[in-house]
N, C-alpha and C positions, 0 to 999 in steps of 0.2 A: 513413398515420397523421398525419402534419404535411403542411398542405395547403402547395402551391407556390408560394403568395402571402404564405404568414407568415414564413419564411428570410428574403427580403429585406427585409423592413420591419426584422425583427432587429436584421440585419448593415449595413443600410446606414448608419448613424450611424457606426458601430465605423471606428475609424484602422488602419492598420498598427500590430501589435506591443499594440496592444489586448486586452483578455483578454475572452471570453464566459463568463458564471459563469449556472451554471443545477444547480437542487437538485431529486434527488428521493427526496421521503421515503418511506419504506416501501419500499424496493428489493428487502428480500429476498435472494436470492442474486446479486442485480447484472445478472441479463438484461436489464432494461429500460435500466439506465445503459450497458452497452455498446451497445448497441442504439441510443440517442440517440448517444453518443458516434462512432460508425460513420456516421450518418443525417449528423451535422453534420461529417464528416470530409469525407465525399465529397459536400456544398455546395461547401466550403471548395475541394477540389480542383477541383471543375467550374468553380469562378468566380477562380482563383488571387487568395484574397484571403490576406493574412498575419495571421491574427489568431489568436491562444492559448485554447484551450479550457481549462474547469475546472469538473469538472463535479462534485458531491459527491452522494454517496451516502450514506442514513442508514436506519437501520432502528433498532428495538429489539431484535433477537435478535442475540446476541453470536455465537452460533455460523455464522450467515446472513451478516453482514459478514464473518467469517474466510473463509468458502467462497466469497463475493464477492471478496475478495483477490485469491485464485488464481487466478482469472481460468481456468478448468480447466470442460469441459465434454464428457459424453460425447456419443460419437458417435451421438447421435440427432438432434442438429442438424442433421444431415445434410438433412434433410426441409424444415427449417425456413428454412437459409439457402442463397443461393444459391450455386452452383461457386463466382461471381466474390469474391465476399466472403466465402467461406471462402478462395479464397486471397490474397486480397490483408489479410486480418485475424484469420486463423488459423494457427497451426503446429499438425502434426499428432502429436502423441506418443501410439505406441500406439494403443490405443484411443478416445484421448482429444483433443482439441479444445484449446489454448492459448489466449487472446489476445494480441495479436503488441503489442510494446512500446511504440511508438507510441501506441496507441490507451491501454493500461494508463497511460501517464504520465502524461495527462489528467483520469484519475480519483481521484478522494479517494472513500473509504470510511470512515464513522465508526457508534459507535453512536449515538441517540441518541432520545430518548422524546420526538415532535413535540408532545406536549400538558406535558412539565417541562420541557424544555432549552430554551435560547435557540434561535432560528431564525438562518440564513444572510440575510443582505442585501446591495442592490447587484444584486437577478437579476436577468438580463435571459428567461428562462423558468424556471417552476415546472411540475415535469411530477408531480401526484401523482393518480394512475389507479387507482382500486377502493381507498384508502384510507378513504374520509370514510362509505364503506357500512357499515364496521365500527365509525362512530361514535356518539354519543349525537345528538340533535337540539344540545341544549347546549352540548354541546363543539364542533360543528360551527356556530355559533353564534360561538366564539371564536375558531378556526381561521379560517376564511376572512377576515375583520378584520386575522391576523395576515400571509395572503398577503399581501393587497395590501401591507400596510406593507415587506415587502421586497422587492419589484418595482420596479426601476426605473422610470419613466413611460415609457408604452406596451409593457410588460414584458407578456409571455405565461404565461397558464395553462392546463393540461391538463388535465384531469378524466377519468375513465373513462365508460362510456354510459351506464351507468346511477346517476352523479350529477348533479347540479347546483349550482347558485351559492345556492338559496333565495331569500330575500328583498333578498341582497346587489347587486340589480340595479343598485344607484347606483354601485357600485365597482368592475366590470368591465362591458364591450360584448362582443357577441356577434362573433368573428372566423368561426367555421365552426360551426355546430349541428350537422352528425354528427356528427362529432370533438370536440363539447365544447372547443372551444379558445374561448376567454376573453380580453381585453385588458385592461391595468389602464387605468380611467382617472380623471383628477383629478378630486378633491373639494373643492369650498370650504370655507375654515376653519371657519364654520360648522357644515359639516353633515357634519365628519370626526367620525370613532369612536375614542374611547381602545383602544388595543388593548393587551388584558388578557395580556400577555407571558408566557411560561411561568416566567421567571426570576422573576419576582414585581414588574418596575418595569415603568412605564407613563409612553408619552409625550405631551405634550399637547397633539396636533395630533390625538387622538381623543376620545373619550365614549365610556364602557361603555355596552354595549346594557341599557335598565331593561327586566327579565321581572314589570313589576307590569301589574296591568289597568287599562282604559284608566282606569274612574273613577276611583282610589287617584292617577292621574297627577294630572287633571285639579284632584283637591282639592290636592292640594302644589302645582303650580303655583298656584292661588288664595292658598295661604299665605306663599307668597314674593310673589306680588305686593302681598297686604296689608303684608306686613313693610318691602318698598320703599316703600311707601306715605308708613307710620307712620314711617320714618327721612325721609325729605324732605320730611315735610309739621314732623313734632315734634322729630327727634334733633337735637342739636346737629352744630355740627361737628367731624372730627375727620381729624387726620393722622400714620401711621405712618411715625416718622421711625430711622434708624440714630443709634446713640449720637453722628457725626457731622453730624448735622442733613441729612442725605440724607435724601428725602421719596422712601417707600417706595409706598404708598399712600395714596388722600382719599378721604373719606366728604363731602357735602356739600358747598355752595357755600363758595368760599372766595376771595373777590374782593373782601370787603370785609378781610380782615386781610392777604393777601399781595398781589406785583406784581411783575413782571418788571422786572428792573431794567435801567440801561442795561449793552452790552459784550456779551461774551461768553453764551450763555444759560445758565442754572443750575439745579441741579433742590437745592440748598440750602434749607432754611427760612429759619435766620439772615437767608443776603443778598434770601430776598426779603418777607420780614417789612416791613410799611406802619410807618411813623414813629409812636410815642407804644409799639411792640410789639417791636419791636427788643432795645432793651436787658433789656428784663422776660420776653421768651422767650429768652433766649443765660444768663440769671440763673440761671432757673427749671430750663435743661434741664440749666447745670453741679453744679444740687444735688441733682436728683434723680438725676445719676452717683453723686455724690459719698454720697449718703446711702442711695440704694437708695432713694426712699420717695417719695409723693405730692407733688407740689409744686403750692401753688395761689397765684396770684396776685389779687387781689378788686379789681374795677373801676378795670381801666388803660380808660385814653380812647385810643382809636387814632380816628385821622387817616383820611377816609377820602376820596370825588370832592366836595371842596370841606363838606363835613360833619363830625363826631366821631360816633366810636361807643364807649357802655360795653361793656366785658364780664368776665366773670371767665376765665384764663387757668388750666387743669389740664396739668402734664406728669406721666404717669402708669409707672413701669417695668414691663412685661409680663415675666413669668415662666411662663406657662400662656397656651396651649397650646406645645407644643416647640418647636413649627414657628415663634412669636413671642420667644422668651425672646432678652433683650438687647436689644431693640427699644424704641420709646418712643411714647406716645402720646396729641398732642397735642389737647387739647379746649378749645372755643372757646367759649364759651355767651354768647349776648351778652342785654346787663340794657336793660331799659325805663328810660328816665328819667320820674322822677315828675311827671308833669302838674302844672302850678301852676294857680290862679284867679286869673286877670287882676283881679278885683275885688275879692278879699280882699288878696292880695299889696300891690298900688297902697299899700293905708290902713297893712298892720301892719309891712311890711318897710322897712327904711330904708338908706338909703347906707352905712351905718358896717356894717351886717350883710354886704351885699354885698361891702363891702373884708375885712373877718374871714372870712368865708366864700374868699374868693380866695386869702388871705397862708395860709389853713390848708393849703388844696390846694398853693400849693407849696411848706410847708414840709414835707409830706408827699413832695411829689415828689424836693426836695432830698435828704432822709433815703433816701430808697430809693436816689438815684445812687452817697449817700457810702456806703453801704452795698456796690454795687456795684463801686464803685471800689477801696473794701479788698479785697471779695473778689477779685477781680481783679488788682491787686496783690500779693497775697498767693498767688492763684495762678501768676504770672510769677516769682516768686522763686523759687514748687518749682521750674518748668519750666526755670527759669534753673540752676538744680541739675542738675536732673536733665540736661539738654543739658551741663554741663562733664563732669559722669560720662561719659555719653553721648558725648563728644568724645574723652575718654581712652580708651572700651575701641573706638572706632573706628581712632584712632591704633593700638593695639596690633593690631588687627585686621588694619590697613593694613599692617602689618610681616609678621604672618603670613600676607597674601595676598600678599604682594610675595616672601616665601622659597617660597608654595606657588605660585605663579606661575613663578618660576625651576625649581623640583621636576617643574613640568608641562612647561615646555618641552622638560625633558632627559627628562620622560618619552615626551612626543611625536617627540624623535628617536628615543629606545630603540625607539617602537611603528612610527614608519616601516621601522627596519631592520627590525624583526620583520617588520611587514607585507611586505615586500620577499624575508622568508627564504617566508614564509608562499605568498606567490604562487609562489615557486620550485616551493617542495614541493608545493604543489595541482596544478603542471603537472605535477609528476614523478608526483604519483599517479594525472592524470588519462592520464599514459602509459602508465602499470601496469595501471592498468584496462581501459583499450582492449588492453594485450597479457594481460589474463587474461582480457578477452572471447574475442578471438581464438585463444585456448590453450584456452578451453571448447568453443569451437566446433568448433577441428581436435582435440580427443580426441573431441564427439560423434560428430562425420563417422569419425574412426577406430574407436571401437568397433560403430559402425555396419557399416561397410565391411569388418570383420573377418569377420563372420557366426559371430560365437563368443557365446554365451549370456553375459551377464556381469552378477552380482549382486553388490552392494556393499552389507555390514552391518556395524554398530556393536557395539560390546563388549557389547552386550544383545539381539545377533541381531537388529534390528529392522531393517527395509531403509530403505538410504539411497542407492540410485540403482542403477536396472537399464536392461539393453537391450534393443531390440524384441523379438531372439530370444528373449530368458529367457522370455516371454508363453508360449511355444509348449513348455515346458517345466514350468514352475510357474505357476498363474495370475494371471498379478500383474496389477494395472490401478493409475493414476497414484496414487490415492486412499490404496492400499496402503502408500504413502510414511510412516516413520513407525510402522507395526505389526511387530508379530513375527511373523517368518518363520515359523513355527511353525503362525500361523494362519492362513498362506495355503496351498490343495490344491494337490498337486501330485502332476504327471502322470505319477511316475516308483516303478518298481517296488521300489526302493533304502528301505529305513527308517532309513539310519543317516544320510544328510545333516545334520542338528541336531549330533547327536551329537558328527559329526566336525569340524563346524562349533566349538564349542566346543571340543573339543582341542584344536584347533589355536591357537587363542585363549589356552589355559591354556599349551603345552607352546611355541607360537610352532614347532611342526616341522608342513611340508604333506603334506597329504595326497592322495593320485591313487586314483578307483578307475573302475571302468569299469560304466558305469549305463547303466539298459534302460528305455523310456520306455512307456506300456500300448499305447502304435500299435507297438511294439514296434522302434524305432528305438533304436540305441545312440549313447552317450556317453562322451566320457574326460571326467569329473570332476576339480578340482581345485581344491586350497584351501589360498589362500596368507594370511599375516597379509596386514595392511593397515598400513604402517609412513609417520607422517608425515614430514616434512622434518625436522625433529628428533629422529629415531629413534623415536618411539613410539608403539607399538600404539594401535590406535584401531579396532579389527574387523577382517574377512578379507574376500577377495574372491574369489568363488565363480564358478567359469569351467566352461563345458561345450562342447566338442570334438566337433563329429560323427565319429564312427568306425565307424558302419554301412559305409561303402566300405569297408575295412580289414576290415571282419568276412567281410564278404561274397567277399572274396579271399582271409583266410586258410581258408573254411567250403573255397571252392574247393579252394584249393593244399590243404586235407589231406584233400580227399575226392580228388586225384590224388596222392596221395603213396601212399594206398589202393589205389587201382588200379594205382598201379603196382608197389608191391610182390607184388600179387595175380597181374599181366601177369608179372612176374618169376617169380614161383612156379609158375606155369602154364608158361612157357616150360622152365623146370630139370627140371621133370617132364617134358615132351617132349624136350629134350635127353637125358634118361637113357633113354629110351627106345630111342633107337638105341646100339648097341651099337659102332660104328664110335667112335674117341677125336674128339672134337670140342672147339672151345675158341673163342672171340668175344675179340677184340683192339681194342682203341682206337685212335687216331692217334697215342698216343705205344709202343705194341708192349705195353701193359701188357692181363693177364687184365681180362676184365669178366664173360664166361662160361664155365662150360664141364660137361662132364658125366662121369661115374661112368665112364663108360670111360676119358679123358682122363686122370682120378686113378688108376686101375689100371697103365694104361701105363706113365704118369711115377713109379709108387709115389711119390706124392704126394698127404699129406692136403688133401682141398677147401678146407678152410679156409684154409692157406696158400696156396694157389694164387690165389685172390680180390687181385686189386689185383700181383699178383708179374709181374714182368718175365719175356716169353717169353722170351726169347733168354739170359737170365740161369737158368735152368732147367738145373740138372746132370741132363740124362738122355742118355745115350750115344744114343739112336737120333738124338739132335734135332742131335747136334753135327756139322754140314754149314759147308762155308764158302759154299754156294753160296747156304742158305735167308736168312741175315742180309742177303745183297744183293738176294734176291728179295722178302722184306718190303719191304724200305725201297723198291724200285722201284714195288711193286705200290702203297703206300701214297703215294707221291710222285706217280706215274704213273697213280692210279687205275684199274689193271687188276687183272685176275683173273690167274692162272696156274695151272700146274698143273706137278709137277717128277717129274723120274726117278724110279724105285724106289732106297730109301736101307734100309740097316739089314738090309741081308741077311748072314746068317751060314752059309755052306754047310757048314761043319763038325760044324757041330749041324744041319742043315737046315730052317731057319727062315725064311722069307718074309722081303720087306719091307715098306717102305711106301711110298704112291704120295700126297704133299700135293696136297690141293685148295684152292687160296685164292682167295676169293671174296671181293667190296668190297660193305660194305652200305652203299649211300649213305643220307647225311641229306639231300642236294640234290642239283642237277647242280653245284656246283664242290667241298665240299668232303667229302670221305669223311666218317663217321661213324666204323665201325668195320671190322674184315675175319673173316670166319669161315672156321676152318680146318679141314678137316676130313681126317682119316688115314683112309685104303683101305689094307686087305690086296691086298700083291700078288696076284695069281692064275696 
């Protein structure tokens, strides 16, 4: 995109600690300013130079600079940008795409309409690509005029391919013609262009481009040259002077009534005013101050390279046009003296006329000095007023700057300390900062690391910061930031979330329930307030627990708690089926089974017998001293035995019994349980 030979021409002027400023208008959502910003980061790296980037971004859509902000981009970039520069200029959230702070700090973002706002200046590149397509010829016309003016000299311009520069050839060189890149380069004063400013001022190191044809030009130039003509051939002279005889502009020659005088140079009328002009233009100009009104003086004689010249002297007050009002302006017109006849003269003119003709002029001349001289006088006695005034409220002033002076000093120590408290507390906050960065960072890494779903909403349910897992749950993507919950899908079979969402918010008591997701994974729910630093609710935080393991062990454990009461029932029925008393024993001698013969014998109901101590059993046939030793050895000892015949009554002629105790092991070392079983003697 930027050929390898335009960065350095750039950069190479740039000092350390220097700032590179480059604008580009029409950005849109900001691709292309990070994009530049990136391109110029990693120069900057390859060549370790220390120089500050600052790059501004402007558009006209209000909504497009906001989205440009965020610096936030889905992952479809993916295509776009390479592994290394999405890591080294990307964090990954979600779905979604960051840009990484460094790069973000460099950029400004504004709105701003390239054809009514003021433009950026000082750039050292202008990068504006597929703008100027979407322009008028006209406007593009006033636009490129306003590039170059703020481009620094050998400042870079970008163009897209299918613009160009028009007719503007004099004001950039061509650097690279694929690429549309552009150079600015200088134009003489002459042949610079006013550039027509969006703000509405204009500087005079340009000309507006004229859109007339060519002949309409060609007659107005003819007309201004007539008009220059007819002023230096016929117009008097004239010069625009400030109420202080500062000579603003001159019209005409003007070397017969002024002259550089010695010393210092001066751009004054008065001091360079020729002898016989002097006195009668310093006259002229303090009455027409003074009166507001035309002042004309009629044939003073000025002194000129060894000659006299008549003239009549005009100081005129300008009030129109605006751009003149208060100004003055002085008009010279000089008189022919009336040719005489040597040969009429000689006969009628005599001595005496010549002396009365001479004594007239200077009693004329006299009367105009004494004249001067009162007014003059007359004006040194205001000014002589007016400066004792003027001395008095300087005095006073001098007191009040001398107490506001002692005021500033004591407030200049007040604002040191300040400044001194000021730098304290900026470190302290810049401490704070760096430990709330790092307090962001280990909760992100912690809610991460948890692998627990977790959504954070404001007292209007609108989401205010979720974790990756929550994705996998409700569909949230970064953008969602902002919306109500409500109107993002979610993947879970539960309809009261909202709901319970808000209760808890109203009632501040959480809720737990156990939620099923449509892949049919389970969840334990839960929704706690959201309580700030200062006790106050400010939304709930909505957490989800996987407890599919849990399900799946309890689905287990009571589909065998099943089978085995079923194994139990099955066995009780084959126990009753033998008619021999039979009974299953634990390791502590306690019943665990036995059968309907067992309870006939002992005249004992089954129910009581369940969990009841054998040896603790009141039935006369069982009360042996030998059986309680042979338990405990069988069970100690892990053997079987078998005992004498017990329980015989030959009086009544009754058999006995003959125990068979048998060890059901659970392993080879420690017994389970022992089953016993009673034989009829035979």
């Amino acid at each position: 995109m930027i050929s390898t030979n335009v960065l350095p021409k750039l950069f190479e002027n740039l000092k350390n600690e220097d700032t590179f400023r480059a604008w580009i208008p029409g950005c849109s959502t900001g691709e292309e300013v990070y994009s530049l910003a990136i391109v110029l980061h990693e120069y900057l790296e390859r060549n370790s130079e220390r120089v500050d980037l600052q790059i501004f971004g402007t558009d006209i859509d209000n909504r497009a600079i906001e989205k440009a902000r965020e610096g936030v981009f889905s992952d479809s970039i993916v295509s776009e940008v390479s592994e290394d520069r999405l890591k080294n200029y990307f964090t990954k959230e979600g779905d979604s795409y960051r840009i990484k702070k460094n790069i973000r700090d460099c950029v400004v973002f504004s709105v701003q309409n390239v054809i009514k706002d003021p433009p950026f200046s000082r750039l050292h590149m202008l990068c504006c690509r597929n703008l100027l397509i979407y322009l008028e010829t006209e406007t593009q016309k006033k636009i490129l005029p306003l590039f170059h003016y703020t481009l620094i000299p050998r400042g870079v311009l970008m163009l897209g391919s299918s613009e160009s520069i028009g007719g503007f050839s004099s004001l950039f060189k061509i650097l690279d013609k694929k690429w549309k890149i552009f150079e600015r380069q200088e134009v003489p004063q002459s042949l610079r262009q006013l550039v027509d400013f969006p703000s509405g001022s204009s500087t005079s190191d340009y000309d507006l481009e004229i859109s007339q044809p060519v002949g309409d030009a060609k007659k107005q130039d003819i007309n201004r040259l007539t008009q220059q003509v007819l002023i230096e051939k016929f117009g008097p002279t004239a010069i625009l002077i400030s109420a202080k005889g500062d000579i603003l502009n001159v019209q005409g020659r003007t070397g017969k009534y002024l002259e550089t005088p010695s010393g210092p140079p001066t751009n004054n009328i008065l001091d360079m005013a020729r002898e016989g002009l002097k006195i009668e233009l310093s006259s002229a100009l303090r009455t027409a101050i003074s009166s507001n009104t035309v002042v004309t003086r009629k044939r003073l004689s000025v002194k000129t390279n060894g000659d006299s010249q008549l003239l009549d002297l005009q100081v005129c007050p300008l009030k129109k046009p605006s751009g003149l009002a208060g100004r003055f302006l002085v008009v010279f017109q000089d008189i022919e003296a009336i040719p005489s006849d040597p040969e009429s003269e000689q006969e009628i003119e005599s001595l005496s006329n010549q002396e009365s003709a001479r004594v007239a002029e200077l009693e004329k001349e006299l009367q105009i000095n004494r004249e001067s001289h009162q007014t003059t006088i007359e004006e040194l006695e205001s000014s002589n007023e007016e400066l004792k005034s003027t001395n008095e409220e300087l005095q006073s002033s001098n007191e009040e700057m001398q107490s506001t002076n002692e005021e500033l000093e004591s407030s200049k120590e007040e604002l040191q300390s300040l400044n001194e408290e000021l730098q304290t507390v900026n470190a302290e906050l810049q401490s704070k900062v760096e430990e709330l960065s790092a307090a962001h960072d280990d909760l992100h890494n912690l809610l991460n690391s948890t692998e627990i779903a977790t959504i954070f909403v404001d007292n209007n349910l609108n989401v205010r910061r979720f974790t990756t897992e929550a994705t996998q749950i409700i569909n949230l993507i970064q953008s969602d930031i902002g919306r109500p919950l409500k109107h993002v899908v979610s993947n879970l079979k539960y309809d009261g979330m909202i709901s319970d969402l808000s209760d808890v918010i109203q009632k501040l008591s959480p809720k737990t329930a156990e939620v099923q997701t449509n892949a049919g994974l389970w969840y334990n729910m839960r929704i706690m307030p959201y309580r700030t630093t200062d006790n106050r609710i400010d939304g709930a935080v909505l957490t989800f627990s996987s407890i599919d393991d849990q399900k799946i062990a309890q689905n287990t454990l009571e589909s065998a708690i099943i089978e085995s009461e079923q194994s139990k029932e099955l066995v009780s029925e084959l126990f009753d089926l033998i008619p021999d008393p039979m009974v299953v024993l634990d390791k502590d001698g306690r019943i665990v089974l036995s059968n309907e013969g067992f309870s006939e014998w002992t005249k004992t109901d089954q129910k009581d017998i369940y969990g009841s101590d054998f040896l603790s059993l009141k039935v006369d046939s069982l009360k042996t001293g030998q059986l309680k030793s042979k338990l405990e050895t069988a069970l100690k000892n892990n053997i079987n035995f078998t005992t004498e015949p017990f329980g015989q009554n030959l009086s009544k002629r009754e058999s006995g019994h003959i125990l068979e105790a048998k060890i059901i092991k659970k392993d080879k070392k420690i017994p389970y349980c022992i089953l016993l079983r009673f034989l009829k003697e035979r």
